[in-house]
C-alpha positions in Angstrom: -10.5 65.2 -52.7 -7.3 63.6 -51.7 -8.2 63.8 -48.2 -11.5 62.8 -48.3 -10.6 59.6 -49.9 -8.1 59.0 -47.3 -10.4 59.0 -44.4 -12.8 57.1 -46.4 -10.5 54.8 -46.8 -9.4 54.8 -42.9 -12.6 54.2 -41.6 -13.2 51.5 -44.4 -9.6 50.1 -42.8 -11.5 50.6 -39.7 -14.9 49.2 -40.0 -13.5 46.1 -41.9 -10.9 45.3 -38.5 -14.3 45.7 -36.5 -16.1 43.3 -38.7 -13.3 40.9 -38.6 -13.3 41.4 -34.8 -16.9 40.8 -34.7 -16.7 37.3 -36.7 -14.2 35.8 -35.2 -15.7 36.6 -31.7 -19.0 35.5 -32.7 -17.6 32.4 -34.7 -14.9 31.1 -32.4 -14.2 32.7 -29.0 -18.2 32.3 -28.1 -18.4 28.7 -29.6 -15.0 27.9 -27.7 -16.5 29.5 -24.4 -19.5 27.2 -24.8 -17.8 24.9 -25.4 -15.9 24.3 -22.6 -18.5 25.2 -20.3 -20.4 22.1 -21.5 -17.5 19.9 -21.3 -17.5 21.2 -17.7 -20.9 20.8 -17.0 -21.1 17.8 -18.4 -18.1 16.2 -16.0 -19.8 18.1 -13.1 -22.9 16.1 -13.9 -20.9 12.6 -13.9 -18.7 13.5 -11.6 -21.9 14.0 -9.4 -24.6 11.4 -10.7 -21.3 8.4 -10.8 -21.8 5.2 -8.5 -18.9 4.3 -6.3 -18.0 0.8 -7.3 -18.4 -2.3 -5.2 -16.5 -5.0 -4.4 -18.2 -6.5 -6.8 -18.1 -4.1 -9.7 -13.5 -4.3 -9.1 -14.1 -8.2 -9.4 -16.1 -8.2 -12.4 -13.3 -5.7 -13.7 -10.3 -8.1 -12.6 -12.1 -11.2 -14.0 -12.8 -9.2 -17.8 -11.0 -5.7 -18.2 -8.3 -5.3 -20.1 -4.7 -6.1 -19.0 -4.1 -2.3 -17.2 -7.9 -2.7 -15.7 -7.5 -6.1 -14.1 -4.4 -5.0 -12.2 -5.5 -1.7 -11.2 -9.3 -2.8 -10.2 -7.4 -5.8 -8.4 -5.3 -3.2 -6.8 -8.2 -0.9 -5.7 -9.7 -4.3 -4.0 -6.8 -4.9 -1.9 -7.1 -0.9 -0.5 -11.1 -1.6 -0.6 -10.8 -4.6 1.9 -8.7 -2.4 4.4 -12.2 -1.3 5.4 -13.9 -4.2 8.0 -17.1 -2.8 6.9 -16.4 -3.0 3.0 -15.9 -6.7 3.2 -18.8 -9.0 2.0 -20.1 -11.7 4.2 -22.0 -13.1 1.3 -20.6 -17.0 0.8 -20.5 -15.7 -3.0 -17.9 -13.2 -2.5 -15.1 -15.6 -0.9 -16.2 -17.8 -3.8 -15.5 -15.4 -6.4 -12.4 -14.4 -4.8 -11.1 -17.7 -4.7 -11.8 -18.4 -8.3 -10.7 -14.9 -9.4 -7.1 -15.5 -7.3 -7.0 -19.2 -9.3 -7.5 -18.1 -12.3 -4.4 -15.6 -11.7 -1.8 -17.7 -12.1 -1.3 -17.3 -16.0 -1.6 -13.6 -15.4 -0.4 -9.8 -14.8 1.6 -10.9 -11.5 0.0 -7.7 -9.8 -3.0 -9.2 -10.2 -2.5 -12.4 -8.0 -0.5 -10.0 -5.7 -3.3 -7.7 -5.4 -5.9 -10.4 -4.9 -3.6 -12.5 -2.6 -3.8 -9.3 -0.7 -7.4 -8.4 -0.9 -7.7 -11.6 0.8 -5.5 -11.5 3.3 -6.9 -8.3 4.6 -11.0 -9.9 5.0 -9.0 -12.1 7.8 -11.4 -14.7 7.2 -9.7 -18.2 7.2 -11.9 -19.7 4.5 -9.0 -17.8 2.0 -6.2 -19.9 4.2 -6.6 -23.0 1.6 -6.5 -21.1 -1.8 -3.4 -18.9 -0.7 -1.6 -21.6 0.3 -2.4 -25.0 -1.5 0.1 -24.4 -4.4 2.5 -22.0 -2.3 5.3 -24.0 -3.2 5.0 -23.8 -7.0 4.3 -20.1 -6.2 6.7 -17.6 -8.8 9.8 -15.8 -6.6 7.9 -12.5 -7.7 4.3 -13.5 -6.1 6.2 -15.4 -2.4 6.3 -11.7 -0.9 2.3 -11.0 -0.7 1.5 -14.4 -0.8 3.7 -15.0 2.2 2.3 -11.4 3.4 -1.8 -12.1 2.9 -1.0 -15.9 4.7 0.8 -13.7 7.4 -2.7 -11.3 8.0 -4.9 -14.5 8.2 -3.4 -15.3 11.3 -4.1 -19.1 10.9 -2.0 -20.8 13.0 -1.9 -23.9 10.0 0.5 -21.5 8.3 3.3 -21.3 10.4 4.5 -24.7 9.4 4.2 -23.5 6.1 5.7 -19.8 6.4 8.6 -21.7 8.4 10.3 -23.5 5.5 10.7 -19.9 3.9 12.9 -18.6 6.3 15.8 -20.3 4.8 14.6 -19.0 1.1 17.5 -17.3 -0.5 15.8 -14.2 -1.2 16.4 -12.0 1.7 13.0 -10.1 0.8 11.1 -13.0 0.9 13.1 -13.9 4.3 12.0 -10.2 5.5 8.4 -10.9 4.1 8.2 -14.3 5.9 9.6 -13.3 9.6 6.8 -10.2 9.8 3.9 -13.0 8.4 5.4 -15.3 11.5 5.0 -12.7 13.9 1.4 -12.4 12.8 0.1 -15.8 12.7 2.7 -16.0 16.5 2.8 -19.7 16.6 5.2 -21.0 19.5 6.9 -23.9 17.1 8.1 -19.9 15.5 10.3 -19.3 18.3 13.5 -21.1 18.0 13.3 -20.6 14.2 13.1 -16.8 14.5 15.4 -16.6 17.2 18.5 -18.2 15.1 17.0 -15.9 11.8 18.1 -12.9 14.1 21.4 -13.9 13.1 20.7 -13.5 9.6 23.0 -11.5 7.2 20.5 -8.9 5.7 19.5 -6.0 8.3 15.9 -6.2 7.6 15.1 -9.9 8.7 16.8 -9.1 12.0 15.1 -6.5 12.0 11.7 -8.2 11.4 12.2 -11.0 13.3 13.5 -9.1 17.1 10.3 -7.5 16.8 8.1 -10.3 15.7 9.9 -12.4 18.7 8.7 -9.2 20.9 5.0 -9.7 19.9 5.4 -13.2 20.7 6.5 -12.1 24.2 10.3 -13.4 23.6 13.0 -10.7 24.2 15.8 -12.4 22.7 15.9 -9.7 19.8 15.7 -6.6 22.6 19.2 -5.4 21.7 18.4 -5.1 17.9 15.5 -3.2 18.9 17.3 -0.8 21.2 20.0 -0.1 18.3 16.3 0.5 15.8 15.3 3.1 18.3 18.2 4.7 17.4 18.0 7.2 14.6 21.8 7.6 13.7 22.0 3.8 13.0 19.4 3.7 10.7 20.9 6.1 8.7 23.9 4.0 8.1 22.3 2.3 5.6 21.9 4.3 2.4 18.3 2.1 1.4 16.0 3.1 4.2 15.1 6.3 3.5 14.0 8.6 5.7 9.6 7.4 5.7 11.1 4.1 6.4 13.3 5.1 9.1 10.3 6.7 10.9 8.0 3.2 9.8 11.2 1.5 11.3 11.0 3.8 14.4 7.3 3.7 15.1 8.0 -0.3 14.8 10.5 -0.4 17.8 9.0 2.1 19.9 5.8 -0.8 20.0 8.4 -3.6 20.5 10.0 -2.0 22.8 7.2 -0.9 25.2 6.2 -4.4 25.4 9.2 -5.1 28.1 9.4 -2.7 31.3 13.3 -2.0 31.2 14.8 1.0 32.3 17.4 0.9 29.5 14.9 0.3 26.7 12.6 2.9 28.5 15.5 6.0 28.4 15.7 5.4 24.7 12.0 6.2 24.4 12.3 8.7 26.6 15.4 10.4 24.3 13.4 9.5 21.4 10.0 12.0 22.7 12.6 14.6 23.2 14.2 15.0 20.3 13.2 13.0 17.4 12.9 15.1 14.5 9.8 13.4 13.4 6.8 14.6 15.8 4.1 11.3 15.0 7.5 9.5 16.9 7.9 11.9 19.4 4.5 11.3 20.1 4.3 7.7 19.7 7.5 7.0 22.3 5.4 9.7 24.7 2.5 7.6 24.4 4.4 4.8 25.4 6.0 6.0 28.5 2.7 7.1 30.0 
């Protein structure tokens, strides 16, 4: 009798684990597995069905998001506008731009940074008097893209502007402005940029032997023969080694802009050996 009630007791033990299985398979691992699969399904369904914004749509987002929204829509604009064929050529859009940009002044500097540069990249040289009618009241923090956006209009008006700047003493605004003259490449620029490649911060020599080289003025060539060299760029702990090769690809265009045999053998070296191939290419390119 014992044994009987034993094994009825073990398959009770047995039956009731099942059971217990059963209900919390039924009750939580199947509602849990459903769950999730509508969660997916229903992400699947906006990822699919969801409207790419517009230019129009990040505006409306700069002008009344909240204070993370407006800088990040504003900063989605200025990647946007890279794009020729994403730019507007409604007379409303360059309005609302300019109004959005005016308005920015009391807030989130990346906003006005963003916009400044949204503008600059449309090229269109109704944004010349917004960017620069208050430049000189502009904050320190806001000069660089301001400067920047001016630079990519190519307006010839702001060289007299940009030149004032290149005395600034921020030597990133310095930087900022010598690349923005090389843009707009404005003879009055010349002489200016010339004495700047005396300048005590590496980067605005830098910026301005090559800007001087767009402008068809080799008086920066030896700067740019010592840029095509990969050795001296690593003497200086800040450029890392993306903005060695940004530095690299820079001079290698300088640099084929003059025919000369010494300037040529550093390309030459440079489609060799560089360690970075989208050089090695670019200097190969070059010689051909």
């Amino acid at each position: 009798m014992k044994k009987k009630t034993r094994i009825r007791k073990g398959r009770n033990n047995k039956e009731g684990n099942s059971l217990k299985r059963m209900m919390m398979h039924s009750f939580i691992v199947i509602p849990f597995i459903i769950a999730v699969s509508c969660a997916m399904l229903v992400a699947a369904i906006r990822l699919l069905t969801r409207e790419k914004q517009t230019v129009y749509d990040l505006l409306e987002d700069v002008k009344v998001g909240g204070a993370t929204k407006r800088w990040q829509s504003a900063f989605e604009l200025s990647k946007m506008l890279v794009n020729p064929g994403l730019i507007p050529e409604e007379e409303s859009f360059t309005q609302e731009m300019t109004s959005t940009f005016r308005k920015s002044k009391q807030d989130d500097p990346r906003v006005r940074q963003y916009i400044a540069l949204a503008m600059g990249r449309t090229g269109k040289a109704t944004f010349f008097e917004p960017l620069t009618e208050d430049l000189l009241n502009e904050k320190q923090e806001n000069l660089p893209a301001v400067i920047y956006a001016i630079g990519m209009l190519k307006d010839q008006r702001g060289a007299a502007l940009l030149n004032q700047f290149l005395n600034h003493p921020d030597a990133r605004i310095r930087s900022i402005t010598v690349v923005a003259l090389g843009n707009i490449a404005h003879p009055s620029s010349i002489d200016r940029l010339r004495k700047v490649l005396y300048d005590a911060e590496p980067n605005v020599q830098w910026g301005a032997a090559i800007s001087l080289a767009k402008m068809g003025d080799g008086t920066g060539k030896p700067i740019i023969l010592k840029m095509l060299d990969r050795e001296y760029l690593s003497a200086f702990p800040e450029v890392d080694s993306e903005e060695q090769n940004y530095l690299l690809l820079s001079a290698i265009e300088a640099a084929s802009l003059f025919d000369e045999p010494e300037l040529n053998a550093e390309l030459l070296r440079l489609s060799k050996t560089d360690s970075n191939m989208k050089v090695r290419s670019a200097a190969l390119e070059k010689l051909k």
